[in-house]
LODRENNU-607437 format. One record per residue (C-alpha): x, y, z. Coordinates in pm, 1 decimal. Example, Ala and Ser with C-alpha at 12.3 -4.5 7.8 and 13.67 -1.06 7.14 Angstrom:
         X         Y         Z
    1230.0    -450.0     780.0
    1367.0    -106.0     714.0
//
This chain:
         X         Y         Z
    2009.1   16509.8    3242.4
    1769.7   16412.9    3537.8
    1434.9   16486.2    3461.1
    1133.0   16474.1    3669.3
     766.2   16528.9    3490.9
     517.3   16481.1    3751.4
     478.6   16656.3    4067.4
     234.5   16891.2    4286.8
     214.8   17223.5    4472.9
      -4.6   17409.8    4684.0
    -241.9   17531.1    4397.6
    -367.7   17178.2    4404.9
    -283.1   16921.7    4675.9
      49.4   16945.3    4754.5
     179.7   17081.6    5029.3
     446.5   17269.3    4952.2
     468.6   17636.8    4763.5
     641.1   17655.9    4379.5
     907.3   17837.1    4540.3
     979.2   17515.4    4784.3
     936.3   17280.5    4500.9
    1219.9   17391.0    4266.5
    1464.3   17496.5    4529.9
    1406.5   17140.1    4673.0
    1458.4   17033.4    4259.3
    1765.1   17185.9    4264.6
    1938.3   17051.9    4585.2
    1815.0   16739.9    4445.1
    2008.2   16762.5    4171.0
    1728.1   16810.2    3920.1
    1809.2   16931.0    3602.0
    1423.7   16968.7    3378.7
    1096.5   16946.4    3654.1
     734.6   16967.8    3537.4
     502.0   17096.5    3808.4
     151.7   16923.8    3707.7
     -72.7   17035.0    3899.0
    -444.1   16922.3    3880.5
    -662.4   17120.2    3619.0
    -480.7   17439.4    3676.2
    -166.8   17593.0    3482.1
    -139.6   17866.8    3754.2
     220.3   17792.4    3847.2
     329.6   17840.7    3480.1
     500.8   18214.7    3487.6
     601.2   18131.3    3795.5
     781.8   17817.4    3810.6
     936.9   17972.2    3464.0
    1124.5   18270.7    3664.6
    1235.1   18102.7    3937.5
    1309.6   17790.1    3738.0
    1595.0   18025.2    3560.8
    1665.2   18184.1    3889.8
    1745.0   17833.7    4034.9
    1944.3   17724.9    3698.1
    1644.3   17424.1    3665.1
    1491.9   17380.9    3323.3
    1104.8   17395.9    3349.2
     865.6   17182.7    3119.5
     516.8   17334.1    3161.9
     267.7   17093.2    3240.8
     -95.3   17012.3    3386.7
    -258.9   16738.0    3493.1
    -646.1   16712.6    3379.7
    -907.8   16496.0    3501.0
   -1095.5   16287.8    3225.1
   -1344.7   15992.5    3234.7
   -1314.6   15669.7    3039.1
   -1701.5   15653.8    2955.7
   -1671.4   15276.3    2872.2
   -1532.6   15176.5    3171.3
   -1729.1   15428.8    3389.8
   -1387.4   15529.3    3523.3
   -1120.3   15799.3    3612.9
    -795.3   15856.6    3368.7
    -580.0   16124.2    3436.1
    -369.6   16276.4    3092.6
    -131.3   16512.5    3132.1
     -19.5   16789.8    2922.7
     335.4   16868.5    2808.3
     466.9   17190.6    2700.3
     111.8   17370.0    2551.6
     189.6   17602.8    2321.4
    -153.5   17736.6    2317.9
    -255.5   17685.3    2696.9
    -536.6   17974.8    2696.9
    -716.8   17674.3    2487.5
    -737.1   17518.8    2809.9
    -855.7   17708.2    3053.7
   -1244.7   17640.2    3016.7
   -1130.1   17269.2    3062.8
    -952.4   17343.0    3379.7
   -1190.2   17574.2    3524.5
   -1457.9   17289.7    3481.2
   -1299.1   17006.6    3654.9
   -1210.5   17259.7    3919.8
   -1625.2   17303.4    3974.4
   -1676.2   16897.6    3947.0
   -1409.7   16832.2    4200.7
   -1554.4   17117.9    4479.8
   -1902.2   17027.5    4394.6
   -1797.5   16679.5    4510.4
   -1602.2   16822.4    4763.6
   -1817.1   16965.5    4928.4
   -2089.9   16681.0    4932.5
   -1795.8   16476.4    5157.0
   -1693.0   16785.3    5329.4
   -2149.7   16774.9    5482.9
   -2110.3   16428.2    5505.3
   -1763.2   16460.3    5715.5
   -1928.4   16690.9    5898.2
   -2218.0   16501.6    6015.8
   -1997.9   16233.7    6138.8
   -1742.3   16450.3    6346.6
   -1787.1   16827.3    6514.7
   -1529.5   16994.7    6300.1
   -1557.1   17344.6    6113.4
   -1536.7   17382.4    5768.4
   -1297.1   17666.7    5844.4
   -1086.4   17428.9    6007.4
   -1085.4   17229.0    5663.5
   -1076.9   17578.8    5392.9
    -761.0   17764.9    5581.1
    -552.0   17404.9    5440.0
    -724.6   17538.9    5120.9
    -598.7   17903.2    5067.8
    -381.2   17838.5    4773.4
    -505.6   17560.5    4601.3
    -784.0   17612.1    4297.1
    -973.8   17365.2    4442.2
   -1040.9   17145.8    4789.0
    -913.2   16765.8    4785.3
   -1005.3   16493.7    5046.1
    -641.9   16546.8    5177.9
    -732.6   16878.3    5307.9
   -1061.9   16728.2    5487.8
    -842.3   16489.4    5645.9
    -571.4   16752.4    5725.6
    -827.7   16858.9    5943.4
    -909.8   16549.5    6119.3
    -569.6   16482.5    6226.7
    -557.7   16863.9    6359.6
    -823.6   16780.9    6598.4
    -691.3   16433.1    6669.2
    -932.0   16244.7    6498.5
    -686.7   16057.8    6298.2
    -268.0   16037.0    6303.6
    -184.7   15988.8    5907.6
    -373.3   16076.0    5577.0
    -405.8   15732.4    5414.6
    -466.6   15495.5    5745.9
    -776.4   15366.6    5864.1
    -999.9   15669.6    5874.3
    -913.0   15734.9    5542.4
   -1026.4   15445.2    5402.2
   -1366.8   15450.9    5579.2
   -1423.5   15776.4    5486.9
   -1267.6   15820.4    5094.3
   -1227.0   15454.9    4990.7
   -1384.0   15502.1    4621.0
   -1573.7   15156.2    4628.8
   -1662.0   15140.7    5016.8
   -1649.2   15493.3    5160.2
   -1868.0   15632.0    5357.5
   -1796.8   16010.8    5240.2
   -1682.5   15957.3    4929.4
   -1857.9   16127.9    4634.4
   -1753.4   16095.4    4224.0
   -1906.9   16245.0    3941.9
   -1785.3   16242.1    3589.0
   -1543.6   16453.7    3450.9
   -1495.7   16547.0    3056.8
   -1487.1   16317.4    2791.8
   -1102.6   16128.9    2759.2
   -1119.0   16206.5    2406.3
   -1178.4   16515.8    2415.8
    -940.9   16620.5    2711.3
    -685.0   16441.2    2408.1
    -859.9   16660.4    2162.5
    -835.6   16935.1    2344.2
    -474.0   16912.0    2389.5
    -376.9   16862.7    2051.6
    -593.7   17180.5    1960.8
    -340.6   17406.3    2256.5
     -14.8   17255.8    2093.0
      27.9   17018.2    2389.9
     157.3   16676.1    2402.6
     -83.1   16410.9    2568.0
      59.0   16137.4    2795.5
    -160.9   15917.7    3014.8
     -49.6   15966.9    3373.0
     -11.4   15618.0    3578.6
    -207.7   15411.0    3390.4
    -189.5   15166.3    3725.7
    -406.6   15373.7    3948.6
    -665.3   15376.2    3795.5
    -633.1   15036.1    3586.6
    -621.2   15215.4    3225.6
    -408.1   14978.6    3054.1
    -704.5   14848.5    2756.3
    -769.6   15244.9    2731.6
    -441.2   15314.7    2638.1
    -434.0   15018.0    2388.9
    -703.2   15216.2    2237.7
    -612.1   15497.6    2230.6
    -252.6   15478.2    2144.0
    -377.3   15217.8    1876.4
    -593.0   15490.7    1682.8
    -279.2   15750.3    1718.4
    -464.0   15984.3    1977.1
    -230.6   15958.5    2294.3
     104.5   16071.2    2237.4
     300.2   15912.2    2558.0
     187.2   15715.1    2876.5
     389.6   15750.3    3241.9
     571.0   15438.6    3295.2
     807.7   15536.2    3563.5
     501.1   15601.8    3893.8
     536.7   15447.2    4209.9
     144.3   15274.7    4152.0
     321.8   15011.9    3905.7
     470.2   14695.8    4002.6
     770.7   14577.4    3786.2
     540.4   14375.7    3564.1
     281.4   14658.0    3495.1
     606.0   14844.4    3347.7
     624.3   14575.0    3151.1
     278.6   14573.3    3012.4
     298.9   14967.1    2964.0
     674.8   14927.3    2804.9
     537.1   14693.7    2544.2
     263.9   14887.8    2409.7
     474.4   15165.0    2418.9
     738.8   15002.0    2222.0
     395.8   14869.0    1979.0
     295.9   15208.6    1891.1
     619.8   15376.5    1953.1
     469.3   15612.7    2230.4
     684.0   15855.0    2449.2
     745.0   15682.6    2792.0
     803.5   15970.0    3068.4
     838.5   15881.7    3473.4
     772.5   16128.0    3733.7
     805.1   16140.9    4136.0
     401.8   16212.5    4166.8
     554.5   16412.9    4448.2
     297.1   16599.4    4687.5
     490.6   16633.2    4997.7
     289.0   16596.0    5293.1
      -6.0   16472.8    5117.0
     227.4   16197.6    4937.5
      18.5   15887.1    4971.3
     370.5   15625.8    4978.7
     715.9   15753.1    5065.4
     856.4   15918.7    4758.5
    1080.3   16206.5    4689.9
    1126.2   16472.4    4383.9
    1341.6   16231.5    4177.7
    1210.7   15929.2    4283.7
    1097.8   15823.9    3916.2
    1298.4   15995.7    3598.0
    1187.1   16069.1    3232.5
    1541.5   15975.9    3029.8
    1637.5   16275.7    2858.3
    1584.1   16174.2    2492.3
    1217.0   16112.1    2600.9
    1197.6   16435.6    2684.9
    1368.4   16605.3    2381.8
    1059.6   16439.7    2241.0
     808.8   16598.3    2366.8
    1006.4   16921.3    2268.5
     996.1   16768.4    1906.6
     633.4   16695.6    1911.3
     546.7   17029.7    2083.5
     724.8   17204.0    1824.3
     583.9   17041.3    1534.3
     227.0   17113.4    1634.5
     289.7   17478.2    1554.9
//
């Protein structure tokens, strides 16, 4: 079975519709796909009919923003197969408000640096539940401003140490976006754990049982960061899963749907798990 647990659609940044995304899944010879898109389960009923339609096994999943409060930094966990996902919706619709509060703070400061409308950057926005920096620069390269999404300009402007633009404000609590999880039925894996340099967080956490899996298998980890995340995972016996990150367009390095693959008996796992939280 080829399984793919991590990818994005229009209702966050992708760039590409539900529809697009599991017909795409299926020519690629994709047997189980997770759409995870950030802090919204929108796609769920969805994705479910025409993931029978297509003949493609859906795992419903999200993707919610969290803060590691002792490192002052960003951790993404997602969320496998909810049983309860109503539980999350408060959650989702809150990191929705952080993330277009900051938004639009870089969309003013955008603004004031080059004559563009923020028309020009909402109509890339139409379908998502939020606005992302890859819909501000969407419309800098429409007006010629820049020629790719994660070149020069980019950096300048989004760069999270160094950018110009660039606003961050905390989002909930780590532990209790985990907690939270647990309570809808939902199995908690930390998502890239390279990104954002997570690795003693996950130590912790998967040390005092509170994270069920961590994403091995992402295109931000080098062969010997897999090798740091395999051996804790093998430590605490943790559920290793591997996804294509995909977001079309907006993909920040060349990758396709099936780039990275979740083996099969990981993901009879999270069944397992999911089922047992009942």
């Amino acid at each position: 079975m080829i399984c793919d647990l991590h990818c994005h659609t229009k209702l966050s940044d992708g760039s590409l519709g539900i529809e697009d995304i599991i017909s795409q899944a299926k020519r690629t010879g994709i047997d189980c796909l997770s759409i995870t898109d950030h802090d919204t389960m929108a796609s769920f009923s969805r994705a479910d009919v025409l993931g029978q339609r297509e003949g493609v096994k859906i795992l419903r999943g999200v993707e919610l923003s969290a803060w590691d409060k002792d490192r002052n930094s960003k951790v993404h966990i997602l969320c496998y197969a909810p049983q309860k996902p109503d539980r999350l919706e408060g959650l989702c619709l809150k990191s929705c408000e952080i993330r277009k509060a900051c938004s639009k703070e870089m969309i003013d400061k955008v603004m004031e640096k080059f004559p563009i409308t923020l028309e020009s950057i909402l109509k890339h926005t139409t379908a998502s539940k939020s606005i992302f920096k890859q819909h501000i620069m969407r419309a800098l390269i429409d007006y010629g401003y820049a020629l790719e999404f994660y070149g020069e300009l980019d950096s300048e402007l989004f760069n999270p140490k160094t950018g110009s633009c660039y606003v961050e404000r905390e989002y909930p609590d780590v532990n209790f976006v985990i907690d939270l999880i647990h309570t809808a039925r939902g199995v908690a894996v930390m998502a890239h754990p390279a990104q954002y340099d997570n690795i003693e967080l996950l130590e912790e956490l998967a040390k005092s049982g509170k994270i069920d899996g961590v994403e091995i298998g992402h295109h931000s980890a080098d062969e010997n960061y897999r090798k740091e995340l395999s051996a804790i995972a093998d430590r605490y016996e943790l559920i290793r899963t591997g996804g294509s990150d995909f977001h079309g367009l907006y993909n920040s390095v060349p990758t396709h749907l099936g780039s990275e693959l979740t083996s099969q008996e990981d993901v009879d796992r999270i069944l397992k798990l999911a089922a047992k939280k009942d």
